[in-house]
Structures are given as C-alpha cells and as structure tokens.
C-alpha positions as CSV (number, residue, x, y, z in Angstrom):
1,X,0.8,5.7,-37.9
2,X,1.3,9.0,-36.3
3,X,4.7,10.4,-37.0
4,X,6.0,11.0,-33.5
5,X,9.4,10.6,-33.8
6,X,9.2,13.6,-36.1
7,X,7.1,15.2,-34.2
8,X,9.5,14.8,-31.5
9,X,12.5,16.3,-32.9
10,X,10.7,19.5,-34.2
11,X,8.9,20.1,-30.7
12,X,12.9,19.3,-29.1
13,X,14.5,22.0,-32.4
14,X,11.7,24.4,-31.8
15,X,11.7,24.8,-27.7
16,X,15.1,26.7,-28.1
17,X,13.8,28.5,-31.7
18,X,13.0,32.5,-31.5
19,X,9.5,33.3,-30.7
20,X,6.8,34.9,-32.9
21,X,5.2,37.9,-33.1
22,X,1.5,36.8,-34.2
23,X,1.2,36.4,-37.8
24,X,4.8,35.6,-38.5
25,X,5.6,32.7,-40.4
26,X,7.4,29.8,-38.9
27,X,9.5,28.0,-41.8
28,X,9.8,23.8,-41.2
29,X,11.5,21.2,-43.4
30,X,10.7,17.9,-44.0
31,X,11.6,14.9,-46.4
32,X,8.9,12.7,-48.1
33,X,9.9,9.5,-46.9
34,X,8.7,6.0,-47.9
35,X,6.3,5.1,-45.6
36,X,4.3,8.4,-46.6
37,X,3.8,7.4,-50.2
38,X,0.5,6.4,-52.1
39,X,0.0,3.7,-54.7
40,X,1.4,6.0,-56.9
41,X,4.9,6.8,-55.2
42,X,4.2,10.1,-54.3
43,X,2.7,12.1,-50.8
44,X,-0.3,10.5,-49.6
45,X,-2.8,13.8,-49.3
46,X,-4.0,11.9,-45.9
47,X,0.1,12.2,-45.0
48,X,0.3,15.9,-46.2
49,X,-2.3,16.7,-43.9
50,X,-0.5,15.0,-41.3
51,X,2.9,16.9,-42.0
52,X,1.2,20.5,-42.1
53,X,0.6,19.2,-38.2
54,X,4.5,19.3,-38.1
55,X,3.9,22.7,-38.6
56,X,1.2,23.9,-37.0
57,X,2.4,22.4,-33.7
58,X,5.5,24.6,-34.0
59,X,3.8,27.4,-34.6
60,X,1.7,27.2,-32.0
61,X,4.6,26.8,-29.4
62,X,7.0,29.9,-31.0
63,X,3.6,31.7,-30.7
64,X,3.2,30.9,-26.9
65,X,0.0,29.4,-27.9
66,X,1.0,25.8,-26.4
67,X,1.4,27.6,-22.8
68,X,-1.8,29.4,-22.6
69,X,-2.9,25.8,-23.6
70,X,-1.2,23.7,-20.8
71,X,-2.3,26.7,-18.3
72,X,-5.9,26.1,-18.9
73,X,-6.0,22.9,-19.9
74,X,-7.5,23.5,-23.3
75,X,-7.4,21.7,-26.1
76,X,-6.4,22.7,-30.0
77,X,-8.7,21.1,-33.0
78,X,-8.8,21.4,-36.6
79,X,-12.7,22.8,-37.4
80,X,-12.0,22.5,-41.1
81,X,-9.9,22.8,-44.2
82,X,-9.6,23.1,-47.9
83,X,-6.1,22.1,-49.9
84,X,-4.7,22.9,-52.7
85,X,-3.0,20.6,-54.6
86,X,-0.7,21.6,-58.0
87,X,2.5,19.5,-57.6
88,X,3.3,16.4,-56.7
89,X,5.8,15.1,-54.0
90,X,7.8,12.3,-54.3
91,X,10.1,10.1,-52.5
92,X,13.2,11.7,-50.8
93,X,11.8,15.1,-52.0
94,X,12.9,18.2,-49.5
95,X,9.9,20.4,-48.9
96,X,9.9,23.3,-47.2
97,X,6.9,24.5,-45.4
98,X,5.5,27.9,-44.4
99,X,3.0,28.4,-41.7
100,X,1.2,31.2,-40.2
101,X,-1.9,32.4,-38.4
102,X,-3.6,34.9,-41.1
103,X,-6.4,36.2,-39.2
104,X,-8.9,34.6,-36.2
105,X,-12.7,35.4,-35.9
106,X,-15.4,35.4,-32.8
107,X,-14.3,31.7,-32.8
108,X,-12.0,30.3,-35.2
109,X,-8.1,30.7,-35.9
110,X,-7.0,30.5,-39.7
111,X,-3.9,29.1,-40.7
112,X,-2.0,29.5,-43.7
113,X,0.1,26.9,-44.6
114,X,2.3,26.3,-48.1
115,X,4.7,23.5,-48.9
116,X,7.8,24.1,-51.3
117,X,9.6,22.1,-53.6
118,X,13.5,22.3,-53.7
119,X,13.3,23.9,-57.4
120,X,10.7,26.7,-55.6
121,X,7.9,25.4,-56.7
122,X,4.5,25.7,-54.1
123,X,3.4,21.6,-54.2
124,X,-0.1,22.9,-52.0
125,X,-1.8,25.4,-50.1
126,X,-3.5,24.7,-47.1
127,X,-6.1,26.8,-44.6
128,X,-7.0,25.4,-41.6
129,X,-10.0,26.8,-39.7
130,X,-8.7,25.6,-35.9
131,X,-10.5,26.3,-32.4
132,X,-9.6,26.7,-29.1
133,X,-11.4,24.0,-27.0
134,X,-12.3,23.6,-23.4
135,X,-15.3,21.4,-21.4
136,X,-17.7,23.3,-22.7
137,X,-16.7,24.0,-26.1
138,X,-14.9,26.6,-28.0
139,X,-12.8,29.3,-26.3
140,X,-13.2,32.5,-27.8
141,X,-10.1,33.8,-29.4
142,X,-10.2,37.1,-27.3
143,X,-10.1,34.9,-24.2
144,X,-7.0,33.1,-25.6
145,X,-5.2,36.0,-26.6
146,X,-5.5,37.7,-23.3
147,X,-4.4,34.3,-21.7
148,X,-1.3,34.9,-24.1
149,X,-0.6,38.1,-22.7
150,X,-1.5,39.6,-25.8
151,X,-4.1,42.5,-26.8
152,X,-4.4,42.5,-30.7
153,X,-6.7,42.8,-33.2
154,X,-7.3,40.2,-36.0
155,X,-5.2,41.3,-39.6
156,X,-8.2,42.1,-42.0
157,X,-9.2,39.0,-42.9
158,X,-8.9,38.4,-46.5
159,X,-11.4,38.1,-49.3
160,X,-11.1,33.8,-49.8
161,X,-11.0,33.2,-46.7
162,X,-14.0,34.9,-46.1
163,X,-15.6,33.3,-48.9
164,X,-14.5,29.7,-47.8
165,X,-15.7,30.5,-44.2
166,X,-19.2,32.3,-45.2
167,X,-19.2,28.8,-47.8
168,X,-18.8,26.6,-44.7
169,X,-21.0,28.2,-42.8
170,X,-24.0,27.4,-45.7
171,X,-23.0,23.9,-45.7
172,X,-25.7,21.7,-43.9
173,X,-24.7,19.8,-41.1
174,X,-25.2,16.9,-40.0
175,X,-24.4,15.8,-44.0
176,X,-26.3,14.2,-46.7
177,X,-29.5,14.2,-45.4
178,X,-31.4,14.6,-48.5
C-alpha cells in the first residue's frame, strides 16, 4: 500500500519549509519500517522507489513546481529510472535522503536522488527521468518553467546522464519483440 500517511506529514512539514532555488537539494528523512521489508529483512527496492517519491513530491512543492501543476492541471510522471544499489537498509534504519533536479531537456526533468545511512554511508543512487503531462502529452519544460515564473537555462547536463538518456533512447519500444 501507498504510504500516505507519510506522505501526508511531509506535504503538511514541507508547506511551511523555505523554497528552492532550481537545482537545490531538498534533504528528507525517513525510517525503514516493518511493513517495507523484503524476505530478507531489509528495504524492498519496489519500497525504495516508493520512498524517493517522498522526496520528489517535496521537491517539487519547495520548487513551486506543484502550483504551476494545479494551475494548469497537469500532471507529473516518472518516464524512467536506473538505481543504484550498494548498501542495504534494514529495519528501524534512519536514512537521509537528498533530492534535486540536475538538469531538464526539450522534454524530460532529471532527478537526482541519494539515500544515507546514519554511519554516512550512500545505501543508493537514483535518476529519475520525469515529464510534465497534460491531455495531449508531454509539456515541454520551457513551457513549465515560464508557468513557474522562471526564465533559466538547464545546468550542463552531465556526461552519465547523457549516456543513460542517449541509452534509453536506443532501447526498442514496445519491448521484446524479437
């Protein structure tokens, strides 16, 4: 099940947060709690995925984002992603997470995202390739960021993220057709 409740209380802590300029990170922290354990008693990567959402969602709503979004009824979706994975997680564990909008594209927002272990140590990495959506599809990021007020070019984007996105790009859609 969604976690809503925790969804809840960071939307309700983050309303009255300091905004952000674009690109700086917004720092969350979270527990690993029972229910979002695998087999093997530690973070379910389906879970973790869920939990970077705890900190997109912020992010989006220091950023202004979430206005421009109610304003024009558009929608926010994850287009892709690739994790990274080096420590596990496990029950009761304090994590601290780091998220950020690295650079955007023609038609795609990348997020940075970074879980912490209490000893310092980075338990995974995550990009997320999102998209600004209305009825007839995506909504170019220059659109958006005007909508936002805002009249900025994209950071450089950097060398693997362009590799991931020019790798996406050559992967065949629909899948497994062969």
């Amino acid at each position: 099940m969604y976690p809503f409740i925790r969804l809840a209380k960071d939307i309700f802590v983050n309303a009255r947060a300091t905004p952000l300029d674009m690109g700086e990170t917004h720092v969350s922290h979270h527990i690993c709690w029972p229910w979002d354990l695998d087999l093997w008693w530690e973070l379910n990567n389906g879970r973790t995925l869920t939990i970077y959402d705890l900190g997109r969602i912020p992010l989006a709503m220091r950023g202004g984002l979430t206005k421009a979004l109610r304003d024009n009824k558009w929608g926010l979706t994850v287009a892709g992603s690739s994790v990274r994975y080096r420590r596990r997680v496990r029950m009761f564990a304090k994590i601290e997470m780091k998220s950020r909008l690295a650079c955007w594209d023609d038609k795609f927002l990348y997020v940075e995202q970074s879980m912490w272990l209490s000893n310092g140590e980075c338990s995974s990495h995550a990009l997320f390739r999102t998209a600004i959506t209305d009825k007839n599809g995506i909504v170019s990021p220059e659109r958006v960021l005007t909508a936002m007020g805002l009249n900025v070019a994209s950071p450089e984007m950097p060398d693997w993220i362009k590799a991931w996105s020019d790798a996406e790009a050559k992967r065949p859609w629909p899948p497994m057709q062969d």
